[in-house]
N, C-alpha and C positions, 0 to 999 in steps of 0.2 A: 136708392142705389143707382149710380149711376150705369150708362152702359160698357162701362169698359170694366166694371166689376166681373158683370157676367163673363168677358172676355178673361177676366184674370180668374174666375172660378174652372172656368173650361180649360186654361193652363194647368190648373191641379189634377185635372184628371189628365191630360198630355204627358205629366210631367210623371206621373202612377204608371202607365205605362212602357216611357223612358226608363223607370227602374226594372219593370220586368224583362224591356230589352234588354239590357245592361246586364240581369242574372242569368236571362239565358244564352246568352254570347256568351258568358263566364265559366258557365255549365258547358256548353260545346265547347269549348276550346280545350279545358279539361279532359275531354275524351266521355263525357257523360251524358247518358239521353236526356236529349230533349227532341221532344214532339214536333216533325213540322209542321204540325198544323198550329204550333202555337203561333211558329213566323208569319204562317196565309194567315191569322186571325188579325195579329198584328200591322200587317201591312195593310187590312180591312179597316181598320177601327183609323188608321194612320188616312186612306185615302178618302175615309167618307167620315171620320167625324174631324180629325183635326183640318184636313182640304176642304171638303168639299162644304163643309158648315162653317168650322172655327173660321178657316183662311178666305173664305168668300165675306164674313163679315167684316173683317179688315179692310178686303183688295176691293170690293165692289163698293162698301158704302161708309166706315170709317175710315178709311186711305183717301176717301175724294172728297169728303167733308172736309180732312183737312187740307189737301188741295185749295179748297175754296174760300178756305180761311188763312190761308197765305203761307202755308209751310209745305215749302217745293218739295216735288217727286223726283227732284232729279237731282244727284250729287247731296241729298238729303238721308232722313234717317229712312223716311218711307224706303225713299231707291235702294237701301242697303234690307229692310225688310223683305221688298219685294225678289232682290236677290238669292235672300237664305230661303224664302218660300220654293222659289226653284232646282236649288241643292236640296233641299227635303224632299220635292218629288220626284227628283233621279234616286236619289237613294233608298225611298221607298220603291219604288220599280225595281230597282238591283235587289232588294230584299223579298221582293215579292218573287222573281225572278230565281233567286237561290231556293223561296221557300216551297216553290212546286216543286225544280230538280230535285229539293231534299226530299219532299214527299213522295216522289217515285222512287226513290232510293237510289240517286247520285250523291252519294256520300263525297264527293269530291265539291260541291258546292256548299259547306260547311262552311269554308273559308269566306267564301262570299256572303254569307247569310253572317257569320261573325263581323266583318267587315261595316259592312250594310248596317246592320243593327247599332252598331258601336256610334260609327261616324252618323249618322239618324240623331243618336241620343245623345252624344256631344254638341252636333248644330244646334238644336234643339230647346239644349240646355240652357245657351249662351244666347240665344235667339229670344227665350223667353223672360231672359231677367232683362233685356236690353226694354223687350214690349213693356214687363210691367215697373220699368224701375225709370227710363227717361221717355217712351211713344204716349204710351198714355197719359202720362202727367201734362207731358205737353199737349197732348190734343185736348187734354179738361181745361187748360188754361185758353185757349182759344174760342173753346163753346160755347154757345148761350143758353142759355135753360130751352128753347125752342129749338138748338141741334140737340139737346141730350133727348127731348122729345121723339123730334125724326130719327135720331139712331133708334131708340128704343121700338117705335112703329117698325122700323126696318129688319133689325134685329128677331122682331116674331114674325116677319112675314117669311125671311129667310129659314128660322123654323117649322112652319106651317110648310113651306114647300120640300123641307127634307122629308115629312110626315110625322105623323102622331107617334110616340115612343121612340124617337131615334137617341134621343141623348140617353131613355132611361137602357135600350141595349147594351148603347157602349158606355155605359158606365157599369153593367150587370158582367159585360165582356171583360172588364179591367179587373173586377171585382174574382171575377173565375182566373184570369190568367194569375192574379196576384197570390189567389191559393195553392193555385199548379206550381209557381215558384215557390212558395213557402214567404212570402213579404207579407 
């Protein structure tokens, strides 16, 4: 297995999530309860599993590998990666941001939290067929069996430093939200 499998396996839970956004934007807009604490949960699983894990393994040590394998960061695919990373973290903040006011009960940030969640799992979408369908193929075409080595060394130390059980949470978190929606 290479290491950008793992990278396209943590897409399928990203992408599990996306749909629960997507139901409950759908359900709010509707005029139907939904829980904001489903949104804080969301915006949680958003900032600390697909940032601060998934997108640290990209931005800090599969992005600079292939840097050093000759395929530029700049006016490239990485540069336009590293861009949607950044529209994903404004819009998780605007979603997180709507989903306290909803939690206190400012029902006027609905719109926001629909908004947010929407455009989240749009970027998202499009983001990750880009990753697993032309980034990663090309970074596997550059590699030598001694970078898929060092990505993979890398790869668990970046795990080891989010801590023991993080990906089994937020996979436990997806699994709960996706029953709350009925997916």
């Amino acid at each position: 297995m290479k290491p950008t499998d793992l990278l396209v396996a943590e897409h399928d839970v990203i992408e599990r999530m996306l749909k629960v956004l997507n139901e409950a934007a759908d359900r709010l807009e509707k005029g139907e309860a939904v829980e904001a604490e489903l949104f804080v949960k969301a915006a949680d699983f958003i900032q600390n599993f697909a940032d601060r894990c998934h997108h640290a393994k990209e931005e800090d040590i599969l992005f600079k590998l292939m840097q050093k394998r000759g395929i530029p960061a700049e006016g490239g695919p990485i540069a336009v990666m590293l861009s949607e990373h950044d529209q994903g973290r404004a819009l998780r903040q605007g979603l997180a941001r709507a989903a306290e006011a909803l939690k206190k009960g400012d029902t006027s940030a609905a719109t926001a939290a629909i908004e947010n969640a929407r455009n989240f799992a749009a970027l998202l979408s499009q983001h990750i067929a880009k990753e697993n369908n032309i980034l990663y193929p090309m970074a596997n075409q550059v590699f030598s069996q001694e970078d898929q080595q060092h990505l993979h060394q890398e790869f668990e130390r970046v795990e080891k430093e989010m801590g023991a059980g993080v990906h089994e949470k937020y996979h436990h978190l997806v699994e709960e939200l996706e029953k709350q929606m009925g997916l």
